[in-house]
N, C-alpha and C positions, 0 to 999 in steps of 0.2 A: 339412443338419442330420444329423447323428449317427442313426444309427437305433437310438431305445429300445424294446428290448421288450412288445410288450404288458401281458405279466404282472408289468412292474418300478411299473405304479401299485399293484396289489393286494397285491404285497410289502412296498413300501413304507407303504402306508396299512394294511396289517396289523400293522405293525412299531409306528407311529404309537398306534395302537390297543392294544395292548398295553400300552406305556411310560406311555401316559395311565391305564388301569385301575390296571396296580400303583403308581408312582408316588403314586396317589393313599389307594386299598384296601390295598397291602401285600399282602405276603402271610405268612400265619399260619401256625400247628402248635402242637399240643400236646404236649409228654412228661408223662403221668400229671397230676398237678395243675399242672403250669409251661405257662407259653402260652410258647412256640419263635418267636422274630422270623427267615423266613428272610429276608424284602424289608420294608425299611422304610417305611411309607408317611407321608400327610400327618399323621396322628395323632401322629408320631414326633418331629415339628419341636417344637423347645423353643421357646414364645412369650415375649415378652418382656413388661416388666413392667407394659407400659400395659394390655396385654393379657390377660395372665394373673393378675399381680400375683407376688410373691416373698418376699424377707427382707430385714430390717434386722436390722445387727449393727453394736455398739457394742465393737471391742478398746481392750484397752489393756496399754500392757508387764508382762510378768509378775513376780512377784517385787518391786514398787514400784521398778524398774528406771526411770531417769530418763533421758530415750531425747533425743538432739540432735535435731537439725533437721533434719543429715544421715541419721540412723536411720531418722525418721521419713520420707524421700523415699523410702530405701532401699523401706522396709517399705510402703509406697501403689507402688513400681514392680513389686514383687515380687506384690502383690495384682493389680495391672493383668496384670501377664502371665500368672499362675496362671487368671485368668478369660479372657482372649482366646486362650490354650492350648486350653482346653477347648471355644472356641467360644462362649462366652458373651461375646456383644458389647451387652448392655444391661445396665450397670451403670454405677451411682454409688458413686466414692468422695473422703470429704471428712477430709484430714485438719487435726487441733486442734492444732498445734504449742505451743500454750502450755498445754493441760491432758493435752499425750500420747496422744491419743486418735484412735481414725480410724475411721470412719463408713461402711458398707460396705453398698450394696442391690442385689441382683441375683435374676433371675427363677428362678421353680421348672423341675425338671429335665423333660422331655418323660412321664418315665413316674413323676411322683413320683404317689403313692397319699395317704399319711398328712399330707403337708405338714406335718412336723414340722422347726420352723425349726432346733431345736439339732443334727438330724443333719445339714441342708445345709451348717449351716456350720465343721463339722468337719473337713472336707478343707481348707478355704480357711484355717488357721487354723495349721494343722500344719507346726511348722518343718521336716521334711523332711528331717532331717540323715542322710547314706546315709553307713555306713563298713563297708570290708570288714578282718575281725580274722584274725587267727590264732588256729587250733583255734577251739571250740563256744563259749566265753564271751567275755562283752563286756567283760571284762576284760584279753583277749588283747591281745598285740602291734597295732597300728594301722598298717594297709599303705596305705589311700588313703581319701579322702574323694570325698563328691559333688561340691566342686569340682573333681576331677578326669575328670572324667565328662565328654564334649564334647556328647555326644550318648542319649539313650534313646528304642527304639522297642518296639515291637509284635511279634510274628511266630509261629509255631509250629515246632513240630518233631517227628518222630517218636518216638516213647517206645519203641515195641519192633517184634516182626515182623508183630502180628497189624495194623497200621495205625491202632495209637490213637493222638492227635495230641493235644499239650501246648502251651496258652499261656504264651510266656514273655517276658521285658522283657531286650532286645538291648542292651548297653551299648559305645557307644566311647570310652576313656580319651585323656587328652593326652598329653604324651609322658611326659612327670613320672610320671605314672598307668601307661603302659605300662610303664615301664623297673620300678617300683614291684611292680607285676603280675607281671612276669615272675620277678622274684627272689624273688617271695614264693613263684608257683606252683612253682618251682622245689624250694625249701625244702621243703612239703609235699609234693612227689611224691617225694621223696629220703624223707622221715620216713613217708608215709603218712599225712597228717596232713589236714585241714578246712581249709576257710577260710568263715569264719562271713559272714555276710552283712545286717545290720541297718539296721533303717528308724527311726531314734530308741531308742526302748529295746527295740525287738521284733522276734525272729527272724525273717526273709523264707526266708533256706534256708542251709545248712552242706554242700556241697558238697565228697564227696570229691575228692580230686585225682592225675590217674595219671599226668600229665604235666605238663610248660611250657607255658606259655598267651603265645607271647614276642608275639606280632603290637594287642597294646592291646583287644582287644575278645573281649567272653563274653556270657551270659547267666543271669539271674535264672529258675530255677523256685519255681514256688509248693511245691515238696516235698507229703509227707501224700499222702492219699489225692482225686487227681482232680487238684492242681495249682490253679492261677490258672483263675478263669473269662475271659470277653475283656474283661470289663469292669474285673474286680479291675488284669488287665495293664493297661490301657491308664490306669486312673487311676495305676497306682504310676508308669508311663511320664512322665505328664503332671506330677506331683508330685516328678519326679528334674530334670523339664527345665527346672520352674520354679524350683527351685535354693531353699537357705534361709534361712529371715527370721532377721535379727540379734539376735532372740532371741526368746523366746514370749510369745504371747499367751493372755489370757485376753478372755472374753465381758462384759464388764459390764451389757450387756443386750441383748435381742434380738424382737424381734417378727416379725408377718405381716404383707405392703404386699397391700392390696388393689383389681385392677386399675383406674386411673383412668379408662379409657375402659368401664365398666362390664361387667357380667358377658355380658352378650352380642351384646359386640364382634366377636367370630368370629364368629358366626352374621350378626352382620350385615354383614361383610362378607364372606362368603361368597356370600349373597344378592346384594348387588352388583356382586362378579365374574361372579354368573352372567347378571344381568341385561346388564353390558356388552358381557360376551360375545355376547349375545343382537343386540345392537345394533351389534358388529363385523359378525357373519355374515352380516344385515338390510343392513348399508350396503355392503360387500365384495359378496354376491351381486347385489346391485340395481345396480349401478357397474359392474362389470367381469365378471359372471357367470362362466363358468366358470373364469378364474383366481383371479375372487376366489374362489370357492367350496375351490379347490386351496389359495389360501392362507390360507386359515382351517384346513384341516387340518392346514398346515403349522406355523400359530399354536401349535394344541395339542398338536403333538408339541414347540415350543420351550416351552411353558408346561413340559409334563413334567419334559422336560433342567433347568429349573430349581429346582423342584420335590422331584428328584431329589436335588441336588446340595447342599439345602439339609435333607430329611428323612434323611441321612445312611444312601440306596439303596445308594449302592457304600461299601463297607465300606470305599477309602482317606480319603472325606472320612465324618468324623463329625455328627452333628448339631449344627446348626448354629442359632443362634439367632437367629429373624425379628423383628424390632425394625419399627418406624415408619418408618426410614430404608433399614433390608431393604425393606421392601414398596414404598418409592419406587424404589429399584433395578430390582426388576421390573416396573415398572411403565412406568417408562421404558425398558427393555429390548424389551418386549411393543410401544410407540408406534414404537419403532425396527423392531421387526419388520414391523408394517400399513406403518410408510413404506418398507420394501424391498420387498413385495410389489407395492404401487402405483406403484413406479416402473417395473418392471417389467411389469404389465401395462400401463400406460401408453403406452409403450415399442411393445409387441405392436401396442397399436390403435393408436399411429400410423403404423406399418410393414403393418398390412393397407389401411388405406385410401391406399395406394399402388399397389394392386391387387398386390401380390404374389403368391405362392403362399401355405399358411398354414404349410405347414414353413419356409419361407424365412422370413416373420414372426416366428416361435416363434424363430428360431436369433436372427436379428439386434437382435431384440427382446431377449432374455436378455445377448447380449453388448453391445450398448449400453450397458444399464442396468447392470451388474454395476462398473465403475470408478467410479459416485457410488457406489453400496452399500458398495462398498470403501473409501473415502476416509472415508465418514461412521462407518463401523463400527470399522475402524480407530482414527481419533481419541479416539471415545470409550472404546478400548479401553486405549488408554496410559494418560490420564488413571486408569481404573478401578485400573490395576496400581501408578501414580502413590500412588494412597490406600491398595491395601492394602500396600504397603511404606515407605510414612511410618508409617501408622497401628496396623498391625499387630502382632503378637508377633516376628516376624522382627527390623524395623528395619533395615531393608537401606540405607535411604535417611538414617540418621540422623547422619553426616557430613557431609549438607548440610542438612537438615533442623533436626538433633535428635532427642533419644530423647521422641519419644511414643507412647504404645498409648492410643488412642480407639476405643474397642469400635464407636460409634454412628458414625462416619464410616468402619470398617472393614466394617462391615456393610454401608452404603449402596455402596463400593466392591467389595464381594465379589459381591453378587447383579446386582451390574449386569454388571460383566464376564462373570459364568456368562449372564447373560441374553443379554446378544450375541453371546457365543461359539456358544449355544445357537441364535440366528439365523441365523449363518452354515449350520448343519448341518443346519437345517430349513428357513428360510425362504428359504436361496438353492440350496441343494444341495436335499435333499426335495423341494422345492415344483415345479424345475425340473424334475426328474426324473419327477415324475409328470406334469406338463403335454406332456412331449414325449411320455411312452407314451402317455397316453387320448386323443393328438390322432390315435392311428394308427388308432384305432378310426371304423369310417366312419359310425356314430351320433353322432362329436362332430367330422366333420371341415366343420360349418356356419361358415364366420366370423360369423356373427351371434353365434356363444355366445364368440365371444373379444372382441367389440364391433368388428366390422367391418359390411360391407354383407354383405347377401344372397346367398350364393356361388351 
């Protein structure tokens, strides 16, 4: 066997330890009266509507605009993506094609305070139409549309020497748009002139221009004093990508959905998780004792990773919305995990009562059992990517499939794949890694505590 260092279990299990604390606590700051999110925790997960409860809203075409069939798909595929964009994968929508109407219920946002249903559904509502003009007024010349736009992202950039940094929305044009781009910035850098920048009837920024911009792609600042906060960017981001509705709507009514699985569903199933866990640890250390014990540690550093991935910790994935079919995900992710670990110690005790050494065990134990882990992990890993790309905002798969975005079978496919991914990193890597250091230690070098004989 490999010799691992002593000190790679105490690293490991401090690292483990960590990831669980914040993942779960966050972590916090204040500037003067603003609470400062620097780590997101589990408080940040936007729950879904069984859960939390949410909004109903009732559009309909603006203007007594008499909308086809086709309008009306347009305008329910455009809502599907605008919400699965942003991560909200529990929602209903039901459209009326014969009185024009479409029916729209999705959950409250992770940090909403006032739950006032007519600001949430303000964004979801707004045709979106992005053009950039010549000179300050919207009356200028028209050099492209958000149809030409391929792409909008997120990013920063430095404003000046002293190291202040600006959020701004990244755009890449198609070629149309590029070629478009260039002769316009062209024009303006020749005249000294602006080029105006508009999100429907309201200035975003007017941007002088010193040069040709010829390569298809720029950026949006918030101008004014301080620019775009990261949330302002990332929703105009999300609201350029989800492109705009065939024409506007209005609200003809709208309410508050409140949670069907009652108001303390969390808590109880908070409570529950803690109890199972209780009765993993309990059946794991009684079984297998000190592997099991190893991989229950390893359990809650994979819990974490998910946890993580889903309270929108690392700033590339946003929060993510845990639906009923989310929490099946994990759930089956986590049953995937206890069965990698059980194979593996399994594995161990029937390789010591062969009388081996117990390093020899440990090694041949771990490689045996790692080609089922890998076969079973794997499959269910395609299948996972299977759903979030039928299902998804992407559609990657919708040349054989078709176009659908199913928030609630996106969900179930997203936390399961981060769930087993997350196994792989903890329950076959982590877990092993600590089991070969603390066997070097001569307090654990008994086979009895790996379920052997009496050494």
């Amino acid at each position: 066997m490999k010799r691992t260092k002593k000190p790679v279990f105490f690293i490991v299990f401090a690292l483990i330890l960590f990831l669980a604390c914040t993942s779960i606590l966050g972590i916090y700051g204040e500037n003067g009266d603003f609470k400062v999110t620097y780590i997101k925790g589990i408080n940040d997960i936007r729950w879904g509507i069984d859960i939390k409860g949410g909004v109903e809203a009732v559009f309909a075409p603006a203007n007594g605009i008499d909308a086809s069939d086709s309008e009306m798909e347009s305008v329910k595929a455009i809502l599907d993506l605008r919400l699965v964009s942003q991560n909200v994968t529990d929602y209903e929508i039901y459209p009326d094609y014969t009185n024009d109407r479409i029916t729209v219920r999705f959950p409250w946002k992770s940090d909403e305070k006032n739950y006032n249903p007519d600001e949430a559904i303000k964004e979801l509502a707004a045709t979106a139409e992005l053009s950039f003009r010549m000179g300050t007024d919207q009356s200028g010349e028209l050099i492209l549309t958000g149809k030409n736009v391929k792409r909008a992202y997120t990013s920063y950039i430095q404003t000046d020497q002293t190291g202040t940094h600006e959020h701004v929305v990244n755009l890449e044009f198609d070629k149309e748009g590029a070629e478009n781009f260039a002769d316009a910035t062209l024009t303006a850098a020749q005249n000294s002139s602006q080029i105006s920048i508009w999100m429907d009837n309201e200035l975003i920024s007017a941007p002088s221009v010193s040069k040709q911009i010829p390569d298809g792609e720029c950026y949006i600042s918030g101008g004014g004093s301080g620019g775009f906060s990261a949330a302002e960017a990332a929703k105009l981001a999300n609201t350029i990508n989800a492109g705009a509705l065939p024409f506007g709507l209005t609200v003809e009514s709208y309410g508050t959905i409140s949670p069907s699985l009652g108001s303390y569903a969390l808590e109880a199933m908070g409570i529950a998780a803690i109890i199972a866990l209780a009765f993993i640890f309990a059946f794991m250390t009684i079984m297998y004792r000190l592997p099991g014990f190893i991989a229950f540690i390893a359990l809650i550093g994979q819990m974490s990773i998910a946890i993580m991935a889903v309270s929108g910790y690392f700033p590339v994935f946003p929060s993510f919305t845990m639906t009923i079919p989310g929490i099946a995900g994990l759930i089956l992710s986590i049953g995937m995990g206890v069965d990698a670990n059980i194979i593996t110690a399994e594995r161990i005790k029937d390789e010591l009562w062969t009388g081996k050494t117990l390093d020899g065990c440990i090694t041949n134990g771990t490689k045996g059992s790692f080609a089922a882990i890998f076969d079973g992990n794997v499959t269910v890993i395609i299948v996972a990517v299977i759903l979030i790309l039928v299902f998804g905002p992407a559609n990657v798969l919708s040349a054989i499939f078709g176009v659908s975005t199913t928030g609630l079978i996106y969900a179930f496919g997203y936390t399961l794949l981060v769930g087993v991914i997350a196994n792989f990193i903890m329950g076959v890597g982590a877990s092993r890694l600590m089991l070969k250091s603390i066997s070097r230690f001569k307090i654990f070098k008994n086979k009895r505590l790996y379920g052997g004989k009496k050494s």
